[in-house]
C-alpha positions in Angstrom: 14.8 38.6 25.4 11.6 37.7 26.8 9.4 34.3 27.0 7.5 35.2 24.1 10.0 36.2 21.9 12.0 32.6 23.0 9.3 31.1 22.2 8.9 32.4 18.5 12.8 31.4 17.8 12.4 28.1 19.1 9.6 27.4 16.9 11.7 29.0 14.2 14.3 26.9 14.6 12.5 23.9 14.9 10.3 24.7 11.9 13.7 25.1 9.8 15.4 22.0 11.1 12.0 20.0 10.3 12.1 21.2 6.7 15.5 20.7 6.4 15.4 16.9 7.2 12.3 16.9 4.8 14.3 18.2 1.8 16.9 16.0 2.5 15.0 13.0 2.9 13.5 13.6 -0.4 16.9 14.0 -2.0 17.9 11.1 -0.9 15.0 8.7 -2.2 14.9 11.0 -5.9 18.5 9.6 -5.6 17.6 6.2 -5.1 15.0 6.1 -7.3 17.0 7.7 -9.8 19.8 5.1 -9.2 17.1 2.2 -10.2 16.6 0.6 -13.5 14.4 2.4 -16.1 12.6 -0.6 -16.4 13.5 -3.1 -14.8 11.5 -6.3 -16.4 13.1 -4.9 -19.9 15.0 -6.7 -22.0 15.4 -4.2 -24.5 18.9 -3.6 -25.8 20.2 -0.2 -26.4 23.1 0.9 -28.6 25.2 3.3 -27.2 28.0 5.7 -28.9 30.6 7.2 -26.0 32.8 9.7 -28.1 36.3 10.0 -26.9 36.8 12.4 -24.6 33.4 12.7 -23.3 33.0 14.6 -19.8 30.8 12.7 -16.8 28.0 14.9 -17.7 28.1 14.8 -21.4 27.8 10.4 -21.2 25.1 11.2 -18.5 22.8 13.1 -21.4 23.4 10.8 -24.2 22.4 7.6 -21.9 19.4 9.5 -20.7 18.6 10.4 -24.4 18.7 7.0 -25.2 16.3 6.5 -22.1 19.3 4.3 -20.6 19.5 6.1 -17.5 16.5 8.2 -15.4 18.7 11.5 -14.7 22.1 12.6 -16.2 22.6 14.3 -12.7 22.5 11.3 -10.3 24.4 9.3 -13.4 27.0 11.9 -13.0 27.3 12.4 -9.5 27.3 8.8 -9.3 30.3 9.0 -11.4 32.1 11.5 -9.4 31.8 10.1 -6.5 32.3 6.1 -7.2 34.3 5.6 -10.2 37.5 3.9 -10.0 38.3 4.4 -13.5 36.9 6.7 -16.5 34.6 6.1 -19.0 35.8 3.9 -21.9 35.0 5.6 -25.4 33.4 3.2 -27.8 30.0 1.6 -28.7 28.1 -0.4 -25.8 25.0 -2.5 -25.8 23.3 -2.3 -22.4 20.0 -3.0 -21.3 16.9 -0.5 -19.9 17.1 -3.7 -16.9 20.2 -2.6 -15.4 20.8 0.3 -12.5 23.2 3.0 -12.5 25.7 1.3 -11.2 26.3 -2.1 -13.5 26.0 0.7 -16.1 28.7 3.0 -15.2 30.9 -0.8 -14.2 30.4 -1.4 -17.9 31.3 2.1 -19.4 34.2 1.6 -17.9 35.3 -1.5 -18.5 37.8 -1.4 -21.7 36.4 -5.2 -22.2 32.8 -3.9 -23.0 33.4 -1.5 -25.8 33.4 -2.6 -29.4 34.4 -0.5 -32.3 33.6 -0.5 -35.4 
């Protein structure tokens, strides 16, 4: 291999490894911001319905339709990867104010649920 062709690899590499750390920078503050209250000033309540039996992903898209939540992704991978317990079924009033996780503390906390 000559100098030239060295070179072009090392700049390859380089190039790659740059754009690498780019993309995973910006994963990791869409996480965070993702993670934050939808609005945080709010003091809007929200009603919402968890069916029993409901999968990580399915409560993730109901409390983002309600506009609970900013992505049913990170609320699910959130989920997966710090949940000490499962979701409760039942109906919850929580608040646009709170972050992703005081809401997934209170989805599974049997105490929080009401029925009707």
């Amino acid at each position: 291999m000559d100098e030239q062709q060295l070179r072009r690899q090392n700049r390859f590499v380089i190039g790659l490894v740059v754009v690498l750390v780019a993309l995973g920078l910006a994963i990791h503050q869409y996480f965070n911001y993702a993670l934050r209250p939808v609005a945080s000033g709010s003091r809007t309540r929200v009603t919402v319905v968890i069916p029993k039996g409901a999968t990580d992903d399915e409560v993730g898209t109901i409390l983002q339709e309600k506009r609970v939540i900013k992505s049913a992704f990170v609320f699910s991978y959130y989920l997966q990867t710090h949940k000490t317990s499962g979701v409760k079924a039942g109906t919850f009033t929580l608040n646009r104010s709170l972050t992703v996780p005081q809401i997934a503390g209170r989805l599974q906390d049997s105490q929080a649920a009401k029925w009707r």
